[in-house]
C-alpha positions as CSV (number, residue, x, y, z in Angstrom):
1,X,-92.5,123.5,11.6
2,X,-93.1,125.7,14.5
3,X,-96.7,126.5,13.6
4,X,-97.1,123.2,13.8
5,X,-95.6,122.6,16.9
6,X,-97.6,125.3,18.5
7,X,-100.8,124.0,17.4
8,X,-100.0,120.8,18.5
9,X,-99.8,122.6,22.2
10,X,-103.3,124.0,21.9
11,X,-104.8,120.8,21.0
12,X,-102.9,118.9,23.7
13,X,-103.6,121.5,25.9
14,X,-107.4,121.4,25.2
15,X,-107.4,117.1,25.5
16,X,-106.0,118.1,28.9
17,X,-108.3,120.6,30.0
18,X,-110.9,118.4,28.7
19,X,-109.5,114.9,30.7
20,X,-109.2,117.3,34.1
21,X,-112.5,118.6,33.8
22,X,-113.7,115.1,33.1
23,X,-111.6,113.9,35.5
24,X,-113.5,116.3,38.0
25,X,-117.0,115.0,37.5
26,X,-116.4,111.4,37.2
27,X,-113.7,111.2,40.0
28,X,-109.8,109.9,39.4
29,X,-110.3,107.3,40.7
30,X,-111.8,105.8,37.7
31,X,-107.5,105.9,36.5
32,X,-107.2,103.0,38.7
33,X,-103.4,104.9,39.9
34,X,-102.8,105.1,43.6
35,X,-102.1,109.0,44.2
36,X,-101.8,110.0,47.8
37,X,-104.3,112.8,47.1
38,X,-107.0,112.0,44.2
39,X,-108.8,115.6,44.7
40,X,-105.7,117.4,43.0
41,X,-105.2,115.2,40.2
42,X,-108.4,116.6,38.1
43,X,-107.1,120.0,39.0
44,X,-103.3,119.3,38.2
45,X,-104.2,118.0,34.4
46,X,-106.6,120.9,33.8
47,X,-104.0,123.1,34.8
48,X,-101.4,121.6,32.5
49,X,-103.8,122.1,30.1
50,X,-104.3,125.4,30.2
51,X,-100.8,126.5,30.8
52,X,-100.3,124.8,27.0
53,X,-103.3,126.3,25.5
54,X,-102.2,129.6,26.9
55,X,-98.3,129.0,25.8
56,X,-99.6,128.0,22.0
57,X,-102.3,130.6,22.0
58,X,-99.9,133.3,22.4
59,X,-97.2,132.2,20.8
60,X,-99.2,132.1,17.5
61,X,-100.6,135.3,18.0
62,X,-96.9,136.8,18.6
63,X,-96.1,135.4,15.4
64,X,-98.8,136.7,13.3
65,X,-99.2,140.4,14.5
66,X,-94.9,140.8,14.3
67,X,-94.2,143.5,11.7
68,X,-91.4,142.7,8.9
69,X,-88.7,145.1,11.1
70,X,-89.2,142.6,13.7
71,X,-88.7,140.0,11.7
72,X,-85.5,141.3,10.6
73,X,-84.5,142.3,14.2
74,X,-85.1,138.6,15.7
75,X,-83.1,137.0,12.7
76,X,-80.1,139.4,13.5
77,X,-77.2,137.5,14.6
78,X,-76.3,140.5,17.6
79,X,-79.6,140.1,18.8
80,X,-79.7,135.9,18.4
81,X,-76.0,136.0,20.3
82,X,-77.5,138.1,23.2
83,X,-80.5,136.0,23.4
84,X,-78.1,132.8,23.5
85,X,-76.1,134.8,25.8
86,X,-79.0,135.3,28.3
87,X,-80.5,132.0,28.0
88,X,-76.9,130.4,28.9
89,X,-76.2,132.6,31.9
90,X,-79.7,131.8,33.5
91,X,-79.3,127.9,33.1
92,X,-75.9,128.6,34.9
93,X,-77.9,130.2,37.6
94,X,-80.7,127.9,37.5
95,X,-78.2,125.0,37.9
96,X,-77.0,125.9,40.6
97,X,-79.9,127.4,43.1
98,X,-81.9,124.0,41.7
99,X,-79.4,122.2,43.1
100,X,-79.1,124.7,46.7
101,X,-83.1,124.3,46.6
102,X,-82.5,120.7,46.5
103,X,-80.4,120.1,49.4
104,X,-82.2,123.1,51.4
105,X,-85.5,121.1,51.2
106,X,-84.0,117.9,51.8
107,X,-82.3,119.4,55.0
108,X,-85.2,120.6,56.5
109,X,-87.7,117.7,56.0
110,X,-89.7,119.0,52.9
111,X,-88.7,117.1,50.8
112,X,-90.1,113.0,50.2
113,X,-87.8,109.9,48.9
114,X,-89.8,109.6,45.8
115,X,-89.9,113.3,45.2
116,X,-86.5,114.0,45.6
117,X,-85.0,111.3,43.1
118,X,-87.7,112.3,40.6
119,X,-86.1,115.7,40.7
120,X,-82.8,114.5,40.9
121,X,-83.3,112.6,37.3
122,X,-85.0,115.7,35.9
123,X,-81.8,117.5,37.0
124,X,-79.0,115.1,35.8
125,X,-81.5,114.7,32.4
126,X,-81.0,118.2,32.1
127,X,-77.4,118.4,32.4
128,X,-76.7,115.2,30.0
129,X,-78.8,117.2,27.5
130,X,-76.9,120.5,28.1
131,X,-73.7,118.1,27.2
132,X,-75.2,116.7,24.5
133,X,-75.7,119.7,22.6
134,X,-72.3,121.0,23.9
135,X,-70.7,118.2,21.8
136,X,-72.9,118.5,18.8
137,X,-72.2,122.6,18.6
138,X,-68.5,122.0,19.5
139,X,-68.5,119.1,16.3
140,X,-70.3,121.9,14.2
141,X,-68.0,124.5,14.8
């Protein structure tokens, strides 16, 4: 399941690479979408793209050069707790100096209408999702 996953990264990854460049030479305008600048847009999808080739490139080759002790190691429930552990102490902090980033922008003129709701649903998606799967552990448990 997570091979597959992975390689679906690289090939999306690729298609965007491939649409940016595209993108490039033939102009974005050809989308027919108003975006205040049209020079970034080829640039912002190839980047996407390459951040998910690069993410699924070397995630797979993680997975196939880890030796059987590490193996054992990442299935370790002390090492999975930690890990758990981590990842819940940095969404804590990421919560709330998203939301201090938020305001500070806001304050000092940075930040646009259109932007700043966009970010605000990302955030408040975020946190229904973090209490979503607070329920569903809590019901497991």
């Amino acid at each position: 399941m997570r091979n597959n996953l992975l390689w679906s990264l690289i090939i999306v990854g690729v298609l965007l690479t491939l649409s940016g460049i595209i993108l490039g030479v033939v102009g974005a305008e050809v989308l027919n979408i108003p975006f205040v600048r049209m020079d970034l847009v080829p640039m912002a999808v190839g980047y996407c793209g390459v951040l998910l080739f690069a993410i699924g490139v070397s995630a797979i080759t993680h997975e196939k050069h880890k030796t059987k002790k590490q193996h054992i190691e990442e299935n370790d429930e002390r090492n999975i707790i930690i890990s758990q552990n981590a990842k819940s102490k940095a969404f804590d902090l990421m919560t709330i100096l998203f939301s201090f980033g938020l305001i500070a922008l806001t304050m000092f003129g940075y930040m646009n209408k259109v932007s700043f709701f966009t970010l605000i649903g990302i955030f408040l998606i975020c946190q229904v999702y973090w209490g979503y799967q607070f329920l569903k552990n809590t019901k497991r448990m």
